[in-house]
C-alpha positions in Angstrom: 54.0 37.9 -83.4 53.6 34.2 -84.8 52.9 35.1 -88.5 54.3 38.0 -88.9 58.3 39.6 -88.4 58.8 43.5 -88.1 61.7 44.6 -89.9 61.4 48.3 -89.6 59.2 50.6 -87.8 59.1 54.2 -87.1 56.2 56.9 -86.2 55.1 57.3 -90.4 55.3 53.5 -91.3 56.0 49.5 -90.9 57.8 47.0 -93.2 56.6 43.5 -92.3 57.2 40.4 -93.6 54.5 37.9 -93.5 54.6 33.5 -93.8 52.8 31.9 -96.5 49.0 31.0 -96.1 48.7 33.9 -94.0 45.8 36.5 -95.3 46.9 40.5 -94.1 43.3 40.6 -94.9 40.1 38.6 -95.1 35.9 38.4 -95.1 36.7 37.9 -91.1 38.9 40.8 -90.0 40.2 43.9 -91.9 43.3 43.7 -90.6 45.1 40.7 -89.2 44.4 40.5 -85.0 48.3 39.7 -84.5 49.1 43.1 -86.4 45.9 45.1 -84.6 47.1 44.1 -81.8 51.1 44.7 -82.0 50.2 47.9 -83.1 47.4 48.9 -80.9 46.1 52.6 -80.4 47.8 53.7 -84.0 45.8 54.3 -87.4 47.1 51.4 -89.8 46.6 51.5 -93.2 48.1 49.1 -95.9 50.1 50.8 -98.3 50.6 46.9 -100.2 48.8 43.5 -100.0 50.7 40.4 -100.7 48.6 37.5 -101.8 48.0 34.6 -99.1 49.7 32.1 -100.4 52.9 34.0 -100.9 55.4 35.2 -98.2 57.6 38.1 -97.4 57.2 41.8 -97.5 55.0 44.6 -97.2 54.2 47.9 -95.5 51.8 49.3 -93.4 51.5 53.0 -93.2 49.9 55.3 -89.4 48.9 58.0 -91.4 47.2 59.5 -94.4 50.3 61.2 -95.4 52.6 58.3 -95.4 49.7 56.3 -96.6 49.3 58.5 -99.5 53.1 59.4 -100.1 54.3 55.3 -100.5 51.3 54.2 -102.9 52.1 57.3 -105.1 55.6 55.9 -104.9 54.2 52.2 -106.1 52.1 53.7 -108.5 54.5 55.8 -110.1 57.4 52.8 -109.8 59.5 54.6 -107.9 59.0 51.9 -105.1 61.0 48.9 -106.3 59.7 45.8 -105.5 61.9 42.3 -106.0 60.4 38.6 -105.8 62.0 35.0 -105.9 59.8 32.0 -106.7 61.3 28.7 -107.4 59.3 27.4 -110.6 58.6 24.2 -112.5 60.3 25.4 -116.0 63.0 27.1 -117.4 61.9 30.2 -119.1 65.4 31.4 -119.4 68.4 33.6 -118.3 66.3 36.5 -118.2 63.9 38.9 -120.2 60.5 40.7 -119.7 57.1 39.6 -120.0 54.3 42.4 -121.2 50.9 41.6 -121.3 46.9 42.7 -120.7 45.7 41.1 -117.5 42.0 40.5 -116.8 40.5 39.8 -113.4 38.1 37.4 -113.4 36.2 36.1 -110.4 39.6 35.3 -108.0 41.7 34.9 -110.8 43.9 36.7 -113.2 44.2 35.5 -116.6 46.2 37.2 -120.1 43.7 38.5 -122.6 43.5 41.0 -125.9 40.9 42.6 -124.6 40.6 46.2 -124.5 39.6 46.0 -121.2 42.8 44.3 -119.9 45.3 46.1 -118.0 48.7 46.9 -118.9 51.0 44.3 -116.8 54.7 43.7 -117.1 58.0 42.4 -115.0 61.0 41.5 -115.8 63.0 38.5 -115.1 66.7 37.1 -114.3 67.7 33.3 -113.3 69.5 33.1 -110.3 70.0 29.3 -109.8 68.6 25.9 -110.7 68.3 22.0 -109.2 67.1 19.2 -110.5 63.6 20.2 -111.0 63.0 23.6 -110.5 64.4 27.0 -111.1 65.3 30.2 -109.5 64.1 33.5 -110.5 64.4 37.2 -109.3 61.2 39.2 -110.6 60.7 42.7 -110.3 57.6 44.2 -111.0 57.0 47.4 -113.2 53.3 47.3 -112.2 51.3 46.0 -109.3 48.5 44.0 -110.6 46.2 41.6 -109.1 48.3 38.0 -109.3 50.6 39.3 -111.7 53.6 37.6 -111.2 51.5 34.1 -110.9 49.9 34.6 -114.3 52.4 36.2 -115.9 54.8 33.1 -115.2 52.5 30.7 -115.8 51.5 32.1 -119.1 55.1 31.9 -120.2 55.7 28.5 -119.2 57.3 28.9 -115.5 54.1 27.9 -113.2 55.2 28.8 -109.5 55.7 25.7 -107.6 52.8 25.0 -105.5 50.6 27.6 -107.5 47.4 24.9 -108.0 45.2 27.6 -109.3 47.6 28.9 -112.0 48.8 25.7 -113.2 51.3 23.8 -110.8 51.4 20.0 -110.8 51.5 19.5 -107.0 50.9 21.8 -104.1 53.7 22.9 -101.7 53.5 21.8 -97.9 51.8 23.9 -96.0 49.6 25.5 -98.5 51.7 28.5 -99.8 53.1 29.0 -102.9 57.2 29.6 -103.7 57.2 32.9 -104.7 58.4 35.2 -101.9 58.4 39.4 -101.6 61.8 39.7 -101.3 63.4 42.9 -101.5 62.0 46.8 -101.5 63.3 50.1 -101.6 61.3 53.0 -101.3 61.9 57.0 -99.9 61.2 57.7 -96.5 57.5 59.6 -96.8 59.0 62.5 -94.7 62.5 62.9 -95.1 62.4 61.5 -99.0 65.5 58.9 -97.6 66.2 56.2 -100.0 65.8 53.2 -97.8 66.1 49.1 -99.1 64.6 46.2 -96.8 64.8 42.7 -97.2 63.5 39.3 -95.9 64.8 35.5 -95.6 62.5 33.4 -98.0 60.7 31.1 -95.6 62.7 27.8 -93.8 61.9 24.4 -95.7 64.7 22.0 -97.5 63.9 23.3 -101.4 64.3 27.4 -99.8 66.6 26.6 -98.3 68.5 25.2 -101.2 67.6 27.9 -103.5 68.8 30.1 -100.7 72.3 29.3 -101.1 72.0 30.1 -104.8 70.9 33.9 -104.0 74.0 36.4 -104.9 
């Protein structure tokens, strides 16, 4: 597959990890023709959706059991999920961020209102350059652009991120903030299992790369 790297697959479910720009879903298919087709004949369901603009991993689940069993396992954070994004301040070492988050139209934005959802992550810097700064994030909740607003609103806009505040795009139309690591138990045999993938090739990754522990 062009788009799209397999880095674990057995009869109950799929990790993936996708490039940037790259929708899993859109208004034109429900599920992306390279995956349909790598996986043809079996029932896929998508246990996680990672935004377009942002690379790395997620899962895909072949049945309603495994289906079922991981997103209980998000929802109740016993799935860890762990993000790097390079971005455009320094927000320092580390700390959490907890906020309501509002959807509005196809964006996310921090609000008082009642009707916001609880959101937070945490955060740890890993490494800096001469602009821009490393970060680990790992989410306690999974809500729509969370990380993105959640870092902007503190003062770290993800490099690239036009809609949330950055003061250039990235090449090739993605955004630095990259799905990382995850661990979650195997849906049938409840094996704690941790998957990983390379942030994407380009000379500021690639620096930031050599800053990872």
């Amino acid at each position: 597959m062009e788009n799209f790297q397999i880095i674990f697959e057995d009869p109950q479910f799929a990790v993936l990890s996708k490039s940037s720009g790259v929708a899993i879903q859109s208004l034109e298919y429900t599920i992306h023709p390279e995956i349909e087709q790598h996986f043809q004949g079996k029932s896929i369901l998508i246990v996680n959706r990672i935004d377009q603009p942002v690379s790395g991993i997620f899962i895909l689940a072949f049945s309603d059991f495994a289906e079922r069993d991981l997103r209980l396992q998000f929802e109740n954070q016993i799935a860890k999920k762990t993000y790097v994004a390079i971005c455009e301040n320094d927000i320092g070492q580390k700390g959490r961020l907890d906020h309501l988050l509002l959807k509005v139209g196809n964006k996310s934005k921090v609000t008082n209102d009642s009707a916001g959802k609880p959101s937070s992550l945490s955060y740890q810097r890993f490494g800096k350059s001469d602009r821009y700064f490393g970060y680990f994030i790992q989410l306690h909740t999974g809500r729509f652009h969370q990380i993105r607003t959640q870092m902007a609103h503190a003062g770290a806009c993800i490099k690239g991120d036009l809609k949330y505040g950055a003061k250039r795009s990235h090449p090739g139309g993605g955004i630095c903030l990259h799905s990382y690591q995850l661990e979650v138990n195997h849906p049938q045999t409840q094996e704690r299992l941790k998957f990983s993938a390379t942030p994407p090739q380009d000379s500021l990754w690639d620096y930031f790369k050599t800053l990872l522990p």
